[in-house]
C-alpha positions in Angstrom: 287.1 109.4 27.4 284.2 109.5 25.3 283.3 112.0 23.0 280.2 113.4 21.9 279.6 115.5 18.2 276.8 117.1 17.7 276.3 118.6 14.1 274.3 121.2 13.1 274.0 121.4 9.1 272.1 124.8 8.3 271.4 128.4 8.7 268.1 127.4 10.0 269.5 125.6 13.1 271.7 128.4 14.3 269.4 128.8 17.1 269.4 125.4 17.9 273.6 125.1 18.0 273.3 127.8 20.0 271.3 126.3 23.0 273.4 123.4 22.7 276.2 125.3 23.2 275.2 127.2 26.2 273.1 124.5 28.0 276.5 125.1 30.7 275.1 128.5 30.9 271.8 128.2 31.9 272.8 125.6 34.9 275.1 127.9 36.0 272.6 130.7 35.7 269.9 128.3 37.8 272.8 127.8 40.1 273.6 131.5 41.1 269.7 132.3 41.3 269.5 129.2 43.7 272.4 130.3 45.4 271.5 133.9 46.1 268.1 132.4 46.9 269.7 130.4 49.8 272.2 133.2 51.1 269.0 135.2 51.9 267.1 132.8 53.4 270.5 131.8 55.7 272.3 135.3 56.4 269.9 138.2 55.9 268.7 138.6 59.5 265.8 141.6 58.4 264.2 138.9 55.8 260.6 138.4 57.0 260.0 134.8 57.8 257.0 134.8 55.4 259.4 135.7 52.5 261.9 132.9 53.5 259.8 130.9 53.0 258.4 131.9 49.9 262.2 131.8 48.7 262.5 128.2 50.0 259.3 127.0 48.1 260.8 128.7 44.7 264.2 127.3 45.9 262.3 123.8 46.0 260.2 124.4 42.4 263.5 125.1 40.7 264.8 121.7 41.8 261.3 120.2 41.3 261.9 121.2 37.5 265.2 120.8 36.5 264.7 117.2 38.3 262.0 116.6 36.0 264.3 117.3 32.9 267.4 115.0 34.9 269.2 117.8 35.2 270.6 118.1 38.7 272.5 121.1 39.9 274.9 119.4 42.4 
């Protein structure tokens, strides 16, 4: 198994360690807003159809984005 180390050497870089550290976070966080996204597109029958599909297109720009960065949240 390989291992990865990252260092950070200063006071200065706290914020720095700290987005390392949490980068888990965030694609969790991306996942639940994709999620909820999805489950009111699918289940919620009183959605208009015009908002569906905004939610689908912001569904889509997510994924568009984090692509670009090679992050993929499957």
């Amino acid at each position: 198994m390989a291992k990865i180390i990252l260092e950070f050497d200063s006071v200065e870089e706290k914020d720095d360690a700290r987005d390392a550290l949490d980068g888990y976070k965030w694609k969790l966080s991306m996942w639940d807003l994709d999620q909820s996204l999805r489950e009111q597109i699918k289940y919620n029958d009183k959605l208009p159809s015009e908002i569906a599909e905004v939610y689908e297109e912001v569904r889509e720009k997510i994924r568009e984005i984090l692509s670009s960065y090679n992050i993929n949240l499957e």
